[in-house]
N, CA, C and O atoms as a Tripos MOL2 file, in Angstrom:
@<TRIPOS>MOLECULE
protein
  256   255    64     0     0
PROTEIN
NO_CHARGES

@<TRIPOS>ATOM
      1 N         -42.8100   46.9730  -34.8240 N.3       1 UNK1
      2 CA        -42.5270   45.5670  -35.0210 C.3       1 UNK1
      3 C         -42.1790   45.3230  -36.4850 C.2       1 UNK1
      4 O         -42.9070   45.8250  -37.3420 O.2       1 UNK1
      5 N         -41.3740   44.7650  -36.7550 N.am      2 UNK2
      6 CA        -40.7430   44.1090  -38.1580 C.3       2 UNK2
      7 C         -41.4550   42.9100  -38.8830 C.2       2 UNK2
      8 O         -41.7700   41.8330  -38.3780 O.2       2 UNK2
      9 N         -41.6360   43.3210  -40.1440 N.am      3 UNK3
     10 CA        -41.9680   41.6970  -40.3880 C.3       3 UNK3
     11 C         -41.0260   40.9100  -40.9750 C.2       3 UNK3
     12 O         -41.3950   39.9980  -41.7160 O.2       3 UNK3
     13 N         -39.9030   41.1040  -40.7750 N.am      4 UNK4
     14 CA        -38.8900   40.4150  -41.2950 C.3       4 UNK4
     15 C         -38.9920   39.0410  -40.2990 C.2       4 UNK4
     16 O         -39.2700   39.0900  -39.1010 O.2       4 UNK4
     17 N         -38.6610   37.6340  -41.1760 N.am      5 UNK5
     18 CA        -38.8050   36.2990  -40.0560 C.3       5 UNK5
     19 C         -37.2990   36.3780  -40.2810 C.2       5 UNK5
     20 O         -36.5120   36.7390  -41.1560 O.2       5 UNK5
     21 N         -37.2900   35.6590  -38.5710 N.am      6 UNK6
     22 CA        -35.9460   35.5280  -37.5860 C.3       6 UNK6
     23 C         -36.2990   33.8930  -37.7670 C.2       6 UNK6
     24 O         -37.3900   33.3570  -37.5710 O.2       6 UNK6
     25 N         -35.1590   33.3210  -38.1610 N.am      7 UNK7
     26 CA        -34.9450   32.2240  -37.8070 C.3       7 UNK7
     27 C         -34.6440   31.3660  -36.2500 C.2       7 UNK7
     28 O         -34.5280   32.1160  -35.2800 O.2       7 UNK7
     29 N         -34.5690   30.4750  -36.0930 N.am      8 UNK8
     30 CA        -34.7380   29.7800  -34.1510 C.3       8 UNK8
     31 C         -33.5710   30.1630  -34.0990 C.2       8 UNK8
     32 O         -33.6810   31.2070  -33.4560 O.2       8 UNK8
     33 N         -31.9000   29.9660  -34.4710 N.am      9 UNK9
     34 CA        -30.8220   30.4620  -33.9070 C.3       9 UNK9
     35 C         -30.4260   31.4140  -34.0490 C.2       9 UNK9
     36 O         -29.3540   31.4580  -33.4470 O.2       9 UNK9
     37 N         -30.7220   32.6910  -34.7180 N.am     10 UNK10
     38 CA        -31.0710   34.0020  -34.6540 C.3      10 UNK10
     39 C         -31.7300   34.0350  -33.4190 C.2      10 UNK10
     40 O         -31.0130   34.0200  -32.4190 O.2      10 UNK10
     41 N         -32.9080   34.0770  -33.2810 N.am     11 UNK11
     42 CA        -33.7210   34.2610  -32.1150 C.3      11 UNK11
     43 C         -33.2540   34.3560  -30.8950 C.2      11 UNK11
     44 O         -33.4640   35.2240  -30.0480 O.2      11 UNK11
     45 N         -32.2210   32.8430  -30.8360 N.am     12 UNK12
     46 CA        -31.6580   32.5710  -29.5010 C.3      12 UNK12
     47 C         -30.4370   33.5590  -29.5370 C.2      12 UNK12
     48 O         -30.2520   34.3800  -28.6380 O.2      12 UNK12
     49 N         -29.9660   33.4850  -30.1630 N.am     13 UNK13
     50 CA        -29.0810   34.5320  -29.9240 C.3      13 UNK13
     51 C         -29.6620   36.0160  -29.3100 C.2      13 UNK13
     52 O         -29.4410   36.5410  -28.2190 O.2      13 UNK13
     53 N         -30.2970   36.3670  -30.1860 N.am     14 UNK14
     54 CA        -30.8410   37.9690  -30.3080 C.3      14 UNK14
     55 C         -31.5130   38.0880  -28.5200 C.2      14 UNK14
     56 O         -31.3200   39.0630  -27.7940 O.2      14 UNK14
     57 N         -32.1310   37.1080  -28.2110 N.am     15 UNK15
     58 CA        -32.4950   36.8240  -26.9230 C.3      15 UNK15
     59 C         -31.4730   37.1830  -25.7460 C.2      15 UNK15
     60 O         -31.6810   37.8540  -24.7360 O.2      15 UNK15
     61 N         -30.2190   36.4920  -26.2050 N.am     16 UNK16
     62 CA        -29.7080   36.3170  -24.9790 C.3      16 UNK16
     63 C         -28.3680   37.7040  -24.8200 C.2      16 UNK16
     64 O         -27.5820   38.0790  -23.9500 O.2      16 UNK16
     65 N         -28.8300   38.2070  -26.6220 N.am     17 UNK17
     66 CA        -27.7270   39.7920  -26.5130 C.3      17 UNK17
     67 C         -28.8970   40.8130  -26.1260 C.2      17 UNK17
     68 O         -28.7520   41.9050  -26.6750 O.2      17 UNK17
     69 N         -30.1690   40.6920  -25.1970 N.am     18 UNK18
     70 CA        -31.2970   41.1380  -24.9960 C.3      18 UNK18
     71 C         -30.7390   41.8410  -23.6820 C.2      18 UNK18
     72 O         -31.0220   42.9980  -23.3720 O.2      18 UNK18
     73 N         -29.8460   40.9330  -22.8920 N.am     19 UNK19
     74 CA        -29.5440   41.1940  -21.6710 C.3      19 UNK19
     75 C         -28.4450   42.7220  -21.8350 C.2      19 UNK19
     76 O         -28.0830   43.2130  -20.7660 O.2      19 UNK19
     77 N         -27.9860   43.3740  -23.0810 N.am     20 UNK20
     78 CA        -27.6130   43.9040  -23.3170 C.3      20 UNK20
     79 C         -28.0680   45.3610  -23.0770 C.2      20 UNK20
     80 O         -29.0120   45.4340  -23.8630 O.2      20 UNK20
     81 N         -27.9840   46.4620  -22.5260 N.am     21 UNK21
     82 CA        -28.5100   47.7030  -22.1780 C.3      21 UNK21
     83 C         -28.2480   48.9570  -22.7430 C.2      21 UNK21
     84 O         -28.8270   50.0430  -22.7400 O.2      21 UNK21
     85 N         -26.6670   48.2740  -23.4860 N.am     22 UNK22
     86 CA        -25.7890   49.4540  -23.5920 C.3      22 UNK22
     87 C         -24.9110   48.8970  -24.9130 C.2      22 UNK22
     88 O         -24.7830   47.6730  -24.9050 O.2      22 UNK22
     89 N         -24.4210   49.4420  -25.8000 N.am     23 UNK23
     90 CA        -23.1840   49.1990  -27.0150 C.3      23 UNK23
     91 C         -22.3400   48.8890  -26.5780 C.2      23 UNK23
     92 O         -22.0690   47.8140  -27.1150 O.2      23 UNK23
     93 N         -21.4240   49.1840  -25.6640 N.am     24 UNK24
     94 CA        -20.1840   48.3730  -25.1060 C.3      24 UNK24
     95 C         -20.7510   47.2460  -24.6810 C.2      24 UNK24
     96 O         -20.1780   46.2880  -25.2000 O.2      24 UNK24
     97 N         -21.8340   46.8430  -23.7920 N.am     25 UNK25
     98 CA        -21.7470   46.2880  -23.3910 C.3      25 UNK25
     99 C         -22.6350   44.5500  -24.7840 C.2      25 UNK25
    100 O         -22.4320   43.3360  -24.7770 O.2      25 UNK25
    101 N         -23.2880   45.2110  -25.4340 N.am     26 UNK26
    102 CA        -23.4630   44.2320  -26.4940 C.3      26 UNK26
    103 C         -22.1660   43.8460  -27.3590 C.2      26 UNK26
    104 O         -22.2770   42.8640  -28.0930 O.2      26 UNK26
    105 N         -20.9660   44.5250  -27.3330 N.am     27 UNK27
    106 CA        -19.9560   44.4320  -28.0170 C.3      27 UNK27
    107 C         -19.4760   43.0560  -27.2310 C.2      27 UNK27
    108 O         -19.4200   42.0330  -27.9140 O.2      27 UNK27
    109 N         -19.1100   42.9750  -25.7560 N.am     28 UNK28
    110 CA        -18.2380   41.9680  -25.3150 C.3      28 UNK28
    111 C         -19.1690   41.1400  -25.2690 C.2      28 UNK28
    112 O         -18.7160   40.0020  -25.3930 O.2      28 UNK28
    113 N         -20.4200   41.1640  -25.1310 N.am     29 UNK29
    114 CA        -21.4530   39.8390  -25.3380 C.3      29 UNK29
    115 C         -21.5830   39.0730  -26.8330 C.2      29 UNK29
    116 O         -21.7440   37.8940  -27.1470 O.2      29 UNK29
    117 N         -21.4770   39.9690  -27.3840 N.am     30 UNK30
    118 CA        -20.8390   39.2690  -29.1960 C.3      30 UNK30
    119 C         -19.8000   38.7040  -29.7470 C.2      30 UNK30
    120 O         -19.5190   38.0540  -30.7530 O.2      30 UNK30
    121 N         -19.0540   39.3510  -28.3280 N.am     31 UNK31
    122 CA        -17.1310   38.7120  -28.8590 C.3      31 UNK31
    123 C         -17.5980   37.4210  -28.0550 C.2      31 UNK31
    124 O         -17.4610   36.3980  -28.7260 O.2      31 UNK31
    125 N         -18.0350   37.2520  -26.9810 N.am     32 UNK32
    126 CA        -18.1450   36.1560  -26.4260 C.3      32 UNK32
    127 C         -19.1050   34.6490  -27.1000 C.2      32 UNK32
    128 O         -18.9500   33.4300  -27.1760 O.2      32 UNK32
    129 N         -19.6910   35.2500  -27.3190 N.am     33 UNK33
    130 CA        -20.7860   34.6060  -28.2590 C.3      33 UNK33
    131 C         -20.1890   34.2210  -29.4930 C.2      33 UNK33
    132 O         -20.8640   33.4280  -30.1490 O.2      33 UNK33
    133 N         -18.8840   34.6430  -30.0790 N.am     34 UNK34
    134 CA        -18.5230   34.2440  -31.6120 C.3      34 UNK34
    135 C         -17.1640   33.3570  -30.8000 C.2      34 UNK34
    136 O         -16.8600   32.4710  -31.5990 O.2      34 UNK34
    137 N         -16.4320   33.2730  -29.8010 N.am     35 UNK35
    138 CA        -15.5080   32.5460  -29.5670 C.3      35 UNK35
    139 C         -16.5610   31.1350  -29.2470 C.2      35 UNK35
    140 O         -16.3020   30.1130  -29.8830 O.2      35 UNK35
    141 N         -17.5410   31.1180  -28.4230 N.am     36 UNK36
    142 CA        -18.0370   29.6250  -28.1130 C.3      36 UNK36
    143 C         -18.8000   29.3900  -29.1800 C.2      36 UNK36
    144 O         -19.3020   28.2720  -29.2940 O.2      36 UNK36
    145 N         -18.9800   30.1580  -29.9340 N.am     37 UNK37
    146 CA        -19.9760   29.0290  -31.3820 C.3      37 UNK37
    147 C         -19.1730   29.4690  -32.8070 C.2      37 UNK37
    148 O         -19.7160   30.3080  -33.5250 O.2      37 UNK37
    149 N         -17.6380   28.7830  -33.2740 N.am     38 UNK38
    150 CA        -17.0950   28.9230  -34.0340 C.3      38 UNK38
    151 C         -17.9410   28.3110  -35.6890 C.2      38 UNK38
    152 O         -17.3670   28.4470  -36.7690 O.2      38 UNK38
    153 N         -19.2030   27.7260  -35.5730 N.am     39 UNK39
    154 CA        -19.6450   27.2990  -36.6940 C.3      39 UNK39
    155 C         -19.8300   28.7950  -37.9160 C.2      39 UNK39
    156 O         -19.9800   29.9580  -37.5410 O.2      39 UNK39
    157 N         -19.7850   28.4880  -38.8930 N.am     40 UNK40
    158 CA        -19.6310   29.2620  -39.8370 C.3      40 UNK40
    159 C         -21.4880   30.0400  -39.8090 C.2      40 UNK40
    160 O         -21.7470   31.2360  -39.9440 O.2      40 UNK40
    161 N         -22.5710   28.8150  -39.5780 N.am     41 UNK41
    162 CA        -23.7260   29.1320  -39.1930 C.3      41 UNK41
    163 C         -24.1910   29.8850  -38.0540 C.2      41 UNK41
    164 O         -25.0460   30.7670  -37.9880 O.2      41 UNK41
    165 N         -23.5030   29.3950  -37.2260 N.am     42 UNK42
    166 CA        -23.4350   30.2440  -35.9730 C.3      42 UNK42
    167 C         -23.1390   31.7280  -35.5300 C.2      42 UNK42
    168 O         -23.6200   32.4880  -34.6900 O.2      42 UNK42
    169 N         -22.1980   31.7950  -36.4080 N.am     43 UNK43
    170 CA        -21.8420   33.4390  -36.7840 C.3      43 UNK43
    171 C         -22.4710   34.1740  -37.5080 C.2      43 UNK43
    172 O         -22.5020   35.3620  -37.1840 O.2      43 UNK43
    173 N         -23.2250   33.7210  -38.7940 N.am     44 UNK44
    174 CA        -23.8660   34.9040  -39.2540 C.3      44 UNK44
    175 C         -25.0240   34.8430  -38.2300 C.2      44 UNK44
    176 O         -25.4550   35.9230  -37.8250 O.2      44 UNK44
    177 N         -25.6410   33.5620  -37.7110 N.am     45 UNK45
    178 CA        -26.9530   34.3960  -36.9270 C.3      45 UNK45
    179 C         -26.6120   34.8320  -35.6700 C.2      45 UNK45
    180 O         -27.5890   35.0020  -34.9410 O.2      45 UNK45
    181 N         -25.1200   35.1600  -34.9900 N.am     46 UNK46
    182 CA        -24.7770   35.8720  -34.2220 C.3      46 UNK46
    183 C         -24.7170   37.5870  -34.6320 C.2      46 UNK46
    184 O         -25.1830   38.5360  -34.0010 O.2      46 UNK46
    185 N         -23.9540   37.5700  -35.9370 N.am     47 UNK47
    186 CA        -24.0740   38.7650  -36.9020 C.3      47 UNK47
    187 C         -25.2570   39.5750  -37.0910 C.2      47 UNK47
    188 O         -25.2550   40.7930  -36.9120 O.2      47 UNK47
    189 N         -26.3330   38.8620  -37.4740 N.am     48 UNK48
    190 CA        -27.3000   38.7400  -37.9980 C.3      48 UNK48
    191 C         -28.5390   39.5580  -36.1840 C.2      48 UNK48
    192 O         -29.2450   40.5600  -36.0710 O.2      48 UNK48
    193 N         -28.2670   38.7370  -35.4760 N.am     49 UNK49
    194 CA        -28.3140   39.1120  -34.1090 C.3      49 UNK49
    195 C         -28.1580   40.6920  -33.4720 C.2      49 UNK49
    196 O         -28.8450   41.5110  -32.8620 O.2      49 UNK49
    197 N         -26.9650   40.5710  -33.9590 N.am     50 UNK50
    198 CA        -25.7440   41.9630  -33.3230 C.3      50 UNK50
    199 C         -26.6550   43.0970  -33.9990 C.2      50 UNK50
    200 O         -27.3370   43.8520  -33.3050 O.2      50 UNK50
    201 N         -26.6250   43.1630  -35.3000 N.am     51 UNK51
    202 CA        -27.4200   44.2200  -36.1060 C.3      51 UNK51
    203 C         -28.9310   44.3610  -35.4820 C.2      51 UNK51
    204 O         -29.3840   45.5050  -35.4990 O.2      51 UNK51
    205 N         -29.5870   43.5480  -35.0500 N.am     52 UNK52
    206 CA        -30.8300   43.9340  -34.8460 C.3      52 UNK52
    207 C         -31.3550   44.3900  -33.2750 C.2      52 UNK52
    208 O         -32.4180   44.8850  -32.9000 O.2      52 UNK52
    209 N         -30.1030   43.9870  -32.5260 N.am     53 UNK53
    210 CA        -30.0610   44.2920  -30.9810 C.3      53 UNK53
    211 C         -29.5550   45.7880  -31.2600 C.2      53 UNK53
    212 O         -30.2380   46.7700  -30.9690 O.2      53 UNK53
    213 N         -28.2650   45.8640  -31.8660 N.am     54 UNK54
    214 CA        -27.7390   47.5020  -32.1050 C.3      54 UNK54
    215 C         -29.1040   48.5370  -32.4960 C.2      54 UNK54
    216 O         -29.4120   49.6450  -32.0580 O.2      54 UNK54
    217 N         -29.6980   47.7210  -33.4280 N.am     55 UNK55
    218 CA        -31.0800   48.5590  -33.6810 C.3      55 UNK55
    219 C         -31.9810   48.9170  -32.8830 C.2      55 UNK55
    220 O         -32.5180   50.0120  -33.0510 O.2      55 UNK55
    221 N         -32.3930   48.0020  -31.7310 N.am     56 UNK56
    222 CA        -32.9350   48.0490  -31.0450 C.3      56 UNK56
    223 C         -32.7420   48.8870  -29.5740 C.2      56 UNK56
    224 O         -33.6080   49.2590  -28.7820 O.2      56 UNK56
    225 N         -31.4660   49.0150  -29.5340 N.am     57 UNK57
    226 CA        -30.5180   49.8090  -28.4730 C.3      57 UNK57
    227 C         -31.0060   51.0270  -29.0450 C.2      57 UNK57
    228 O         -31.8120   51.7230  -28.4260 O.2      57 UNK57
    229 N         -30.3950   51.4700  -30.6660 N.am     58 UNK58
    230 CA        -30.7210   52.8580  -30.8210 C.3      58 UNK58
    231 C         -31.8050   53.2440  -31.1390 C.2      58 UNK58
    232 O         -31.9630   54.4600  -31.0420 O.2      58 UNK58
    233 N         -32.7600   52.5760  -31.5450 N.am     59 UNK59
    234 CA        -34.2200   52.9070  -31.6170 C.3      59 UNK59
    235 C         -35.0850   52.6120  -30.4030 C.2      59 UNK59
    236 O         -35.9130   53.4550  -30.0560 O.2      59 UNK59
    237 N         -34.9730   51.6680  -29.8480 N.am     60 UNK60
    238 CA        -35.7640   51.7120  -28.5570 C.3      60 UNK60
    239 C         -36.6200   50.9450  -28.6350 C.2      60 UNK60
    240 O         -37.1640   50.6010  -27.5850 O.2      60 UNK60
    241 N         -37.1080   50.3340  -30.0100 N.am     61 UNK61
    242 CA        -38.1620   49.6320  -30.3040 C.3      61 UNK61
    243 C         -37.4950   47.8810  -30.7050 C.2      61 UNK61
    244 O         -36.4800   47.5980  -31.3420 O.2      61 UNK61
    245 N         -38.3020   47.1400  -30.1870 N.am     62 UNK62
    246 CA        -38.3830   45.6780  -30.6780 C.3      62 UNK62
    247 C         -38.2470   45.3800  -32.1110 C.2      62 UNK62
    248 O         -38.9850   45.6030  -33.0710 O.2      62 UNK62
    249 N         -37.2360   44.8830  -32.0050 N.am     63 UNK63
    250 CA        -37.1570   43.4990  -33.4330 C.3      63 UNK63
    251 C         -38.3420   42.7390  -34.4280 C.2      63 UNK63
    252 O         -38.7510   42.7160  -35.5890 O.2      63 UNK63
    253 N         -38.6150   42.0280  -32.8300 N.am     64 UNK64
    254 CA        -39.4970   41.0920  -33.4320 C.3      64 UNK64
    255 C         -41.3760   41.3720  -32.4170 C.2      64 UNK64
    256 O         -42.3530   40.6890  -32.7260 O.2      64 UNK64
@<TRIPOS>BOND
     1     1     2 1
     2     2     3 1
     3     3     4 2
     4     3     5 am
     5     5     6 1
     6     6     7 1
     7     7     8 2
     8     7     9 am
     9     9    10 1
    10    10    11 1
    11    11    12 2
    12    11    13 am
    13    13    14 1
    14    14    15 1
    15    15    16 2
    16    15    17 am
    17    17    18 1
    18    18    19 1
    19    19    20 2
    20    19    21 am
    21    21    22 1
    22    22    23 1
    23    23    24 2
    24    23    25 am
    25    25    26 1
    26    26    27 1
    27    27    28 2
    28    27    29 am
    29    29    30 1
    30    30    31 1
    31    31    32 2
    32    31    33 am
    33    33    34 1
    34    34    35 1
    35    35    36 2
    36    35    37 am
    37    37    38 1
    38    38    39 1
    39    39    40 2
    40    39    41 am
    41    41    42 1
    42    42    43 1
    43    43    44 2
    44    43    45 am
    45    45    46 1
    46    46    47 1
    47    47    48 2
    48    47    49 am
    49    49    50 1
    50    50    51 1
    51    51    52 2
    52    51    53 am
    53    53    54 1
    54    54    55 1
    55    55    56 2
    56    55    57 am
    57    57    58 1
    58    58    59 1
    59    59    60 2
    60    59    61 am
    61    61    62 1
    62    62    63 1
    63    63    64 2
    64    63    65 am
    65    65    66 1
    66    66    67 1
    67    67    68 2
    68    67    69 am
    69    69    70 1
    70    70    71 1
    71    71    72 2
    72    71    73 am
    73    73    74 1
    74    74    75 1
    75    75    76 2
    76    75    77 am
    77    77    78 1
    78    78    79 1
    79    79    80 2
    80    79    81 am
    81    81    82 1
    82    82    83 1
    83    83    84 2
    84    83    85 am
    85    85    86 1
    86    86    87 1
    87    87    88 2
    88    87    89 am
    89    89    90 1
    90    90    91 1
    91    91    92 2
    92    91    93 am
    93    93    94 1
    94    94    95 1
    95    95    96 2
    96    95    97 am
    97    97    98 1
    98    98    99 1
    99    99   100 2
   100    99   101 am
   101   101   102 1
   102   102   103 1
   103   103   104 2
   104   103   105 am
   105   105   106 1
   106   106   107 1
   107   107   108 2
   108   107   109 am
   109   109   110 1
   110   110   111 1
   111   111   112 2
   112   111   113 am
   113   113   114 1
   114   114   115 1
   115   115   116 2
   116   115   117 am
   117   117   118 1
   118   118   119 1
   119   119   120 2
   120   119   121 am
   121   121   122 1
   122   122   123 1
   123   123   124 2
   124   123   125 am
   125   125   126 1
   126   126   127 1
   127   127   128 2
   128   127   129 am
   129   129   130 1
   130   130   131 1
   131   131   132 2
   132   131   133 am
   133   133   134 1
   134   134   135 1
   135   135   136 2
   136   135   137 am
   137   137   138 1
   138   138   139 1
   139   139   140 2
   140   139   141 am
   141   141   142 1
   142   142   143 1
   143   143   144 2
   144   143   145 am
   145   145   146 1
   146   146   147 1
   147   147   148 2
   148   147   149 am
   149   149   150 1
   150   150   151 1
   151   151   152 2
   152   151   153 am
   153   153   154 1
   154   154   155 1
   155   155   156 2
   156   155   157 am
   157   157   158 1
   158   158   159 1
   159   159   160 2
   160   159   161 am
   161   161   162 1
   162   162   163 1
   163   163   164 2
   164   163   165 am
   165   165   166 1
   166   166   167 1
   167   167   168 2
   168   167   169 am
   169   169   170 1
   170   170   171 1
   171   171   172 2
   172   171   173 am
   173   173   174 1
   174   174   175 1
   175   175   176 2
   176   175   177 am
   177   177   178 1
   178   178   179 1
   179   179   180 2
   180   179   181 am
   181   181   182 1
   182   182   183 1
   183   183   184 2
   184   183   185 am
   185   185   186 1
   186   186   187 1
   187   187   188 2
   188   187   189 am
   189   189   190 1
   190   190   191 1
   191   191   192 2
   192   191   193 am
   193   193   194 1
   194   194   195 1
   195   195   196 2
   196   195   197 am
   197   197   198 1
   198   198   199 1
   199   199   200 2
   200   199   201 am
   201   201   202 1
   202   202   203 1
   203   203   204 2
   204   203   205 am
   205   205   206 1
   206   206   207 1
   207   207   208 2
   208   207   209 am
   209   209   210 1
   210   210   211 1
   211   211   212 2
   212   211   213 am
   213   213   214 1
   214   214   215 1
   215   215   216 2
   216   215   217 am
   217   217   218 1
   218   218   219 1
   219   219   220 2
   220   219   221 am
   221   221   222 1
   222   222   223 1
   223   223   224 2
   224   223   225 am
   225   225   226 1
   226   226   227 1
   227   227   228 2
   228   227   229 am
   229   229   230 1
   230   230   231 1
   231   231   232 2
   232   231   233 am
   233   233   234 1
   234   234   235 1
   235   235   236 2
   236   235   237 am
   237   237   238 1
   238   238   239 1
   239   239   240 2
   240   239   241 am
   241   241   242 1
   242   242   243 1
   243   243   244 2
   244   243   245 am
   245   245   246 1
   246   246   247 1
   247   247   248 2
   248   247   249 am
   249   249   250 1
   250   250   251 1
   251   251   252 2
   252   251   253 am
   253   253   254 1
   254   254   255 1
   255   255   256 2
@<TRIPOS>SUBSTRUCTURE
     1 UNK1         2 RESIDUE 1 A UNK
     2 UNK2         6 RESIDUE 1 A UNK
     3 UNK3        10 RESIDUE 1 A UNK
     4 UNK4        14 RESIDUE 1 A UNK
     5 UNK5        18 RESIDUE 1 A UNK
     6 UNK6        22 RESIDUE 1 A UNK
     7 UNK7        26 RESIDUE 1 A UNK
     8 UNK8        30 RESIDUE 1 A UNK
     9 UNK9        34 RESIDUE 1 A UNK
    10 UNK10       38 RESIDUE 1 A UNK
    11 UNK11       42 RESIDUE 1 A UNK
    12 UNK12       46 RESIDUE 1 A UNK
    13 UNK13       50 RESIDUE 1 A UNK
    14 UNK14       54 RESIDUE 1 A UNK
    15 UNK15       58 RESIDUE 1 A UNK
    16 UNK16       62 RESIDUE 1 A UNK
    17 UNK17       66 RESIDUE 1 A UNK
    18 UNK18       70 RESIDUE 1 A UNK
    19 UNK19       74 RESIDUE 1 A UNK
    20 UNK20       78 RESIDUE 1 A UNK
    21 UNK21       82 RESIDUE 1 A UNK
    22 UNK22       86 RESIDUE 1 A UNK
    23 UNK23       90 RESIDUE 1 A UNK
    24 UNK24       94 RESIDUE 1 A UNK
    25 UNK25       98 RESIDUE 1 A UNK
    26 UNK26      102 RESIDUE 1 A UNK
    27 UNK27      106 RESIDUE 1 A UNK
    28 UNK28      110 RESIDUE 1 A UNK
    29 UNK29      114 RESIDUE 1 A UNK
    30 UNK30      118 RESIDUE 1 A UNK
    31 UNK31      122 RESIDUE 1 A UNK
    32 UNK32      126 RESIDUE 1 A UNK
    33 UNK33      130 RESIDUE 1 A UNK
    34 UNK34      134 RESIDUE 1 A UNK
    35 UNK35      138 RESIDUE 1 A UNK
    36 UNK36      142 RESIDUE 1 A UNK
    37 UNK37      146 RESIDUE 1 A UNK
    38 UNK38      150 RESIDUE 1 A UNK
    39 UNK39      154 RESIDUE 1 A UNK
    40 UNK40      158 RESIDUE 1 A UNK
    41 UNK41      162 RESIDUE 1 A UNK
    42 UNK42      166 RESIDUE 1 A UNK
    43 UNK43      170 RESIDUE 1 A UNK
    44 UNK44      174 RESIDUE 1 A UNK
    45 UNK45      178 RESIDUE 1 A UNK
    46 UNK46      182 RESIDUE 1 A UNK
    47 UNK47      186 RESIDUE 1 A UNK
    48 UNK48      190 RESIDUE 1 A UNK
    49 UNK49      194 RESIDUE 1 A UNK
    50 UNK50      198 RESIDUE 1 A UNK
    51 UNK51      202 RESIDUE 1 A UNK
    52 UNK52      206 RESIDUE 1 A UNK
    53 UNK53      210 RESIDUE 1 A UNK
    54 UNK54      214 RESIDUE 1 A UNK
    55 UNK55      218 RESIDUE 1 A UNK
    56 UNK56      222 RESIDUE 1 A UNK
    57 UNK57      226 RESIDUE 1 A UNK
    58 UNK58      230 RESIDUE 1 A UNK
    59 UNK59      234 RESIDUE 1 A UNK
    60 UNK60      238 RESIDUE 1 A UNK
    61 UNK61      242 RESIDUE 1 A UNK
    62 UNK62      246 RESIDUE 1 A UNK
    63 UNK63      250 RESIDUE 1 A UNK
    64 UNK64      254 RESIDUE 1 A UNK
């Protein structure tokens, strides 16, 4: 477990790229995720997201 704090729209994000199993398949869930939330905020904690799910894919272990 990390002690790095995740902010609430980080979170939600990171949550819902959770459904993710696989790297391809977190890839088109991120492209999708950056076309419906064009806010400039929205993207880094989509970004921000992407990196810690990828981590979590290749390590095996939880984020948060």
């Amino acid at each position: 477990m990390s002690t790095q704090k995740i902010d609430q729209t980080t979170l939600g994000f990171l949550l819902k790229l959770r459904r993710a199993k696989q790297l391809d398949t977190l890839e088109i869930m991120t492209e999708s995720l950056e076309r419906k939330h064009p806010l400039a905020s929205d993207q880094e904690a989509i970004a921000l997201a992407w990196v810690l799910r990828d981590k979590e894919i290749k390590t095996g272990t939880s984020s948060i």
